[in-house]
Structure formats: C-alpha cells, structure tokens
C-alpha positions in Angstrom: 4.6 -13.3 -13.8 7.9 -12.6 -14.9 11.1 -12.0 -12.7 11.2 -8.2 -12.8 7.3 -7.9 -12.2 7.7 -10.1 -9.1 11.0 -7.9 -7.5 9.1 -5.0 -8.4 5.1 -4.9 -9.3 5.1 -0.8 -9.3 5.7 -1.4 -13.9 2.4 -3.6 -13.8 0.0 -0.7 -11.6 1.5 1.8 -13.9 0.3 0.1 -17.0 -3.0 -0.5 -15.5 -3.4 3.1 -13.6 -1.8 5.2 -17.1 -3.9 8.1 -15.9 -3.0 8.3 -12.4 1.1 7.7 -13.0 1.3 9.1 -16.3 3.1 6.6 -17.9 6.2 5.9 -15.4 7.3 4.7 -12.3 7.8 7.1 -9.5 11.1 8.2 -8.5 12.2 6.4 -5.2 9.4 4.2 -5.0 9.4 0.8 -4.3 6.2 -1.7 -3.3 6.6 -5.4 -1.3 4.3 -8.1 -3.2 2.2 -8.3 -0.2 0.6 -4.6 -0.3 -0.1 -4.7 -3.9 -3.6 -5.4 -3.6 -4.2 -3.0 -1.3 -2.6 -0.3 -3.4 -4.3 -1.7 -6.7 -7.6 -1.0 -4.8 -6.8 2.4 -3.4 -5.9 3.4 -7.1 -9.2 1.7 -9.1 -11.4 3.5 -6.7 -9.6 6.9 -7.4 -9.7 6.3 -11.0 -13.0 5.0 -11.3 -14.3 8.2 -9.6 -12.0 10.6 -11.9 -13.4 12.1 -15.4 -10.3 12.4 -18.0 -9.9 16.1 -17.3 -9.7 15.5 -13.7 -7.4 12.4 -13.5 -5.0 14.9 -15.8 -4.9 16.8 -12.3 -3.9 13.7 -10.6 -0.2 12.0 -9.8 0.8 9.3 -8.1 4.0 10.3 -7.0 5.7 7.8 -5.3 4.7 4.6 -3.1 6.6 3.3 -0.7 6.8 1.4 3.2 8.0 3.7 6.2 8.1 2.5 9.6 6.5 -0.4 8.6 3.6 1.3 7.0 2.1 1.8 3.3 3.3 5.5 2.3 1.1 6.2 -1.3 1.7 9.9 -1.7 -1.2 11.1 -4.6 -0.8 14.8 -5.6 -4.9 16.3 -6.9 -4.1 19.8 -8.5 -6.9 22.2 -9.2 -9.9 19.5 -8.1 -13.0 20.6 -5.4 -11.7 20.1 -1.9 -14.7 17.4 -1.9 -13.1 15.2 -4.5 -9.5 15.7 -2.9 -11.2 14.7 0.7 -12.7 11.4 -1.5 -8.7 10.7 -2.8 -7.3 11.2 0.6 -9.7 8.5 2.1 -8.9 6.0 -0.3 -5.4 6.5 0.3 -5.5 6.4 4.2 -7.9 3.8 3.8 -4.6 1.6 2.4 -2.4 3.2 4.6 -4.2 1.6 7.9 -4.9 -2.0 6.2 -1.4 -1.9 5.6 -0.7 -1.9 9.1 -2.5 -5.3 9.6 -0.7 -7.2 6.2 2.0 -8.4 5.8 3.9 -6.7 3.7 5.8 -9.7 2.0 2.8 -11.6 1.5 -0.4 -9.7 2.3 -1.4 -12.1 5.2 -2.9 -10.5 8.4 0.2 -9.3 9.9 1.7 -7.2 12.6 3.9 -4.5 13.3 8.1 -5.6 14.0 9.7 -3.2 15.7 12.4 -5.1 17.3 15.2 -5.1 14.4 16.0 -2.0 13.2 13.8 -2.6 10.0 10.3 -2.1 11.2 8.0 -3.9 9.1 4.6 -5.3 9.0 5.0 -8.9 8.7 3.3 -12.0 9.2 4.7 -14.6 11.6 5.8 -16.9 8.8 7.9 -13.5 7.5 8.9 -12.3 11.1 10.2 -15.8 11.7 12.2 -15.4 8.6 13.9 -12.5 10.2 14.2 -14.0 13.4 11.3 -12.7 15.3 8.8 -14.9 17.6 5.3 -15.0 16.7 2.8 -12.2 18.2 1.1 -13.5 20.8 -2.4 -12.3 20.2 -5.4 -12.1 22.8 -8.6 -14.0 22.4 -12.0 -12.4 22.0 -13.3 -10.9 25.0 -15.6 -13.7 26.6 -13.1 -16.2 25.1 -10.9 -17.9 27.4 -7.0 -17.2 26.4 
C-alpha cells in the first residue's frame, strides 16, 4: 500500500464502490485506517443489494469520525422506503461497531472522552495520547 492510500484509504473504497461515490472522494471526508473495514462492509452490502438503475439513485456523500464515532452519510433518491430502511441499517450497523474499534487500528476499543479529541481508541492508541487503559469488568459470575 502506497503512502497516500495509507494517510488516506477513502481513493481505494472509491475505486472499488464506483457506483455508490460516483467516481470521487467526498468533500470533507476523511476515514482513520482502523474503520475501513467496517465501512468497506457497510458499502459491499449496499451495493450488492442495488440494481444499476438504483445504485444511480445512490451517493456516498461524505465519511467521517464525530465524537468519536463513524459518521457515513449515504443519500437514496427516488428508491422504496423498504430499500432505503435496508441502506440505513447497513450504515447504522457501522456506525455502532464503530463505537467498539479503534479507530487507528480497528482493535476492540473504547470511547476517550477525556482530551478534547474524543475518539474510539484502543489502549495501545489511548496510551499514545496519554490516556490509561479502560478498566473493563469481568463477566457476570466471573470474579473481577
């Protein structure tokens, strides 16, 4: 993977999504390595499900983080309110994984509110910023 793939991986889902982005990046977007995965799978599902006339109905129009949380905003023009339901579960289906991954790496993570910079971020990454590891709780029936 070259340089400018790795600082920014929103060139390579446009080339493999042509349908959904048509053909560019979206304006003020910008996508951590770690979610990429979860926004590659989000979009395959939403194409997979289009026809070509529908997915002509379809834009990604941007992707981003925001309060530490995946923000994929996909606009469905003129498709049955079924099909747009389908396309707004795959998308908030991202949006609440990407509350548990880290966003720099796409470990299980958790949500840093303490700098002013809230991220999802595994401890390796939160340590990175400064931030002590989440102390999580056991299991009920395990002892902690």
């Amino acid at each position: 993977m070259d340089k400018t793939t790795q600082d920014n991986p929103l060139p390579g889902l446009v080339a493999e999504f042509p349908r959904l982005f048509r053909g560019e990046v979206p304006g003020r977007s910008d996508l951590d390595t770690g979610w990429v995965e979860l926004v590659r799978r989000a979009l395959a599902r939403i194409d997979a499900m289009l026809t070509d006339d529908q997915a002509a109905q379809v834009n990604v129009a941007q992707v981003k983080e925001k309060w530490g949380e995946l923000r994929l905003y996909v606009f469905a023009f003129d498709l049955d309110q079924a099909t747009q339901e389908r396309i707004a579960g795959f998308v908030k289906e991202a949006q609440a994984e990407s509350q548990m991954t880290c966003a720099k790496c796409g470990q299980p993570g958790d949500l840093r509110t303490d700098f002013p910079h809230v991220q999802t971020l595994c401890d390796t990454h939160a340590a990175e910023r400064g931030e002590p590891p989440v102390r999580r709780r056991p299991p009920q029936g395990e002892p902690s």
